[in-house]
C-alpha positions as CSV (number, residue, x, y, z in Angstrom):
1,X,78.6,130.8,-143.6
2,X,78.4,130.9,-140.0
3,X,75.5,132.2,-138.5
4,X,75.1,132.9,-135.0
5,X,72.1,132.1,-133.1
6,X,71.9,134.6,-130.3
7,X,70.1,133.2,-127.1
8,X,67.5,135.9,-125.8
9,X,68.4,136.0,-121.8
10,X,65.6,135.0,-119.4
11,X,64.3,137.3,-117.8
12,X,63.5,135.7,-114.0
13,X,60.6,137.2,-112.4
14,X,62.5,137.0,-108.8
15,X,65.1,139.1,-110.0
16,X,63.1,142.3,-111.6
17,X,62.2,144.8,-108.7
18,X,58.6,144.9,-110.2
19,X,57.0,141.8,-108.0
20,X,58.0,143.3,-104.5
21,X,56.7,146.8,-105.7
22,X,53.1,144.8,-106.7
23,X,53.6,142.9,-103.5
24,X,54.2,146.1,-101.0
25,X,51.1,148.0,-102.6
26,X,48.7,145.2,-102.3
27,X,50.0,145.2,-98.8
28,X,49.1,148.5,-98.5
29,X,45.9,148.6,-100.4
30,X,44.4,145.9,-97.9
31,X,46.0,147.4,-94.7
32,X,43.8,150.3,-95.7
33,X,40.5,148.8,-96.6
34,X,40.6,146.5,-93.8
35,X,37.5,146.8,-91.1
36,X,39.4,147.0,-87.9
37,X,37.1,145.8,-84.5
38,X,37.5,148.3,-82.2
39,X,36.2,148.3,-79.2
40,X,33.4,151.5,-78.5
41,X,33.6,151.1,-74.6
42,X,30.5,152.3,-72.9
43,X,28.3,154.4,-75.1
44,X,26.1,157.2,-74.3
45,X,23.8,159.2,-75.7
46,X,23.9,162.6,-75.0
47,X,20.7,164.9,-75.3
48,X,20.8,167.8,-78.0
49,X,21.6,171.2,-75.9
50,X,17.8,172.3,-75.9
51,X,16.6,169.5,-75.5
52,X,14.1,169.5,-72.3
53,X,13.5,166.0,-70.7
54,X,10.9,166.3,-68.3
55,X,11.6,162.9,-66.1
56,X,9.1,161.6,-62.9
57,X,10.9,162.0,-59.5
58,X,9.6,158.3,-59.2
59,X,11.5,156.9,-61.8
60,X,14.8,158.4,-60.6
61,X,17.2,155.3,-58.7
62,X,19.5,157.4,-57.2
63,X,22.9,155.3,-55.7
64,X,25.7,157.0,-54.1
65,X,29.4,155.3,-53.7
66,X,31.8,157.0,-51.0
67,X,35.2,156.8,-50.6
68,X,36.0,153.8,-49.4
69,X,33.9,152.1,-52.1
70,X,30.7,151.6,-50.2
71,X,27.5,151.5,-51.9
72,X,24.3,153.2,-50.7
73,X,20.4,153.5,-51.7
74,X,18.0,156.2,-50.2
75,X,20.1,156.5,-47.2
76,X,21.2,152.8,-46.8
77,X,24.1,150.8,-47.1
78,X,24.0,147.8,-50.2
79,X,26.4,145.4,-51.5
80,X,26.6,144.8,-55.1
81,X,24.2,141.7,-55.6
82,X,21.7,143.7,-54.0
83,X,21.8,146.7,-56.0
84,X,21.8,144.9,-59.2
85,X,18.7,143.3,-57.8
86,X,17.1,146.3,-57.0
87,X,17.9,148.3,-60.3
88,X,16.2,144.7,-61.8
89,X,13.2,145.2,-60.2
90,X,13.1,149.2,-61.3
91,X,13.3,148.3,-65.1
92,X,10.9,145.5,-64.4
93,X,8.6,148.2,-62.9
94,X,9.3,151.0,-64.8
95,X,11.4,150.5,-68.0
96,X,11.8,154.2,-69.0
97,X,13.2,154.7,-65.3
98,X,16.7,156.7,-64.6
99,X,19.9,155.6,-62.8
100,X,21.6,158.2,-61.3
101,X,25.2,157.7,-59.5
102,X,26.6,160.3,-57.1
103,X,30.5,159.9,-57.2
104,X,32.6,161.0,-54.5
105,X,35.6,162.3,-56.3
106,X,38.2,159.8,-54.2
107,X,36.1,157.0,-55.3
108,X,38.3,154.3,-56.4
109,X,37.6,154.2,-60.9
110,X,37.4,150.3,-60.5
111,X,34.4,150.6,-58.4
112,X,32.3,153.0,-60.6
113,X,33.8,151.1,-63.4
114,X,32.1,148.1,-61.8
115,X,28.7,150.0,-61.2
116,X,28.7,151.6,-64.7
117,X,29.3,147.9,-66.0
118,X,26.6,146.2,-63.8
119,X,23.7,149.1,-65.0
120,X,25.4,148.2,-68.9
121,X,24.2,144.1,-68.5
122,X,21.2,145.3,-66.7
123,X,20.0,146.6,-69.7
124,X,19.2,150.4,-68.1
125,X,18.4,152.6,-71.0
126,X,18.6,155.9,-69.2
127,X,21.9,156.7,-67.2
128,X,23.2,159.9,-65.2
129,X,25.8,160.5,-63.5
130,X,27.8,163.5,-61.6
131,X,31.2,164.0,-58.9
132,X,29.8,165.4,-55.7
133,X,31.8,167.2,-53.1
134,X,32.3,165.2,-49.8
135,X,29.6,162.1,-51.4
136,X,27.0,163.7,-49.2
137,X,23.8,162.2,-50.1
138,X,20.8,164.6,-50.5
């Protein structure tokens, strides 16, 4: 009598379609959990609607920038060094104090952008700021 042995095939785990499933939905699972950085830019917080802030007139830096990018200070002309200075010495003063910035509206965005940045690493806790027509200082 002749009896047959009958081999039992391998299966090989590259061939069965089941690995790349497993593999594509880890893939996805992670892709989904994962914590991207992004970057918040420049945040601000806005005061509730009826909200009332009641703010002294001596604690208000007010800076206008033209046009052409020129920088000015109750009524005179500063460079960039000098106004960082300057808002320096009004949070040394007076911490709760407020920058305001008057933006003429062809004002090139680099330079506010540059402004906006140096009252960020100056460390100014209170910022306003508003488009006027003409940058006529008042």
């Amino acid at each position: 009598m002749n009896i047959r042995k009958t081999r039992k095939k391998r299966i090989d785990i590259a061939d069965s379609g089941a690995l790349s499933d497993l593999a594509f939905l880890l893939i996805v699972f992670f892709i989904v959990i994962a914590v991207f950085n992004i970057n918040k830019g420049f945040i601000l917080e806005l005061p509730k609607k009826d909200s009332q802030k009641i703010v002294n007139i001596d604690d208000i830096m007010k800076v206008w920038i033209a046009a052409d990018g020129s920088i000015s200070a109750n009524g005179e002309s500063l460079d960039m060094e000098e106004l960082e200075r300057r808002t320096k010495d009004m949070i040394a003063l007076r911490p709760n104090a407020t920058f305001l910035l008057h933006i003429h509206p062809d004002a090139e965005y680099q330079d506010v952008v540059d402004i906006i940045d140096m009252v960020r690493l100056t460390e100014v806790e209170n910022f306003s700021f508003a488009m006027k027509d003409g940058g006529a200082q008042q």
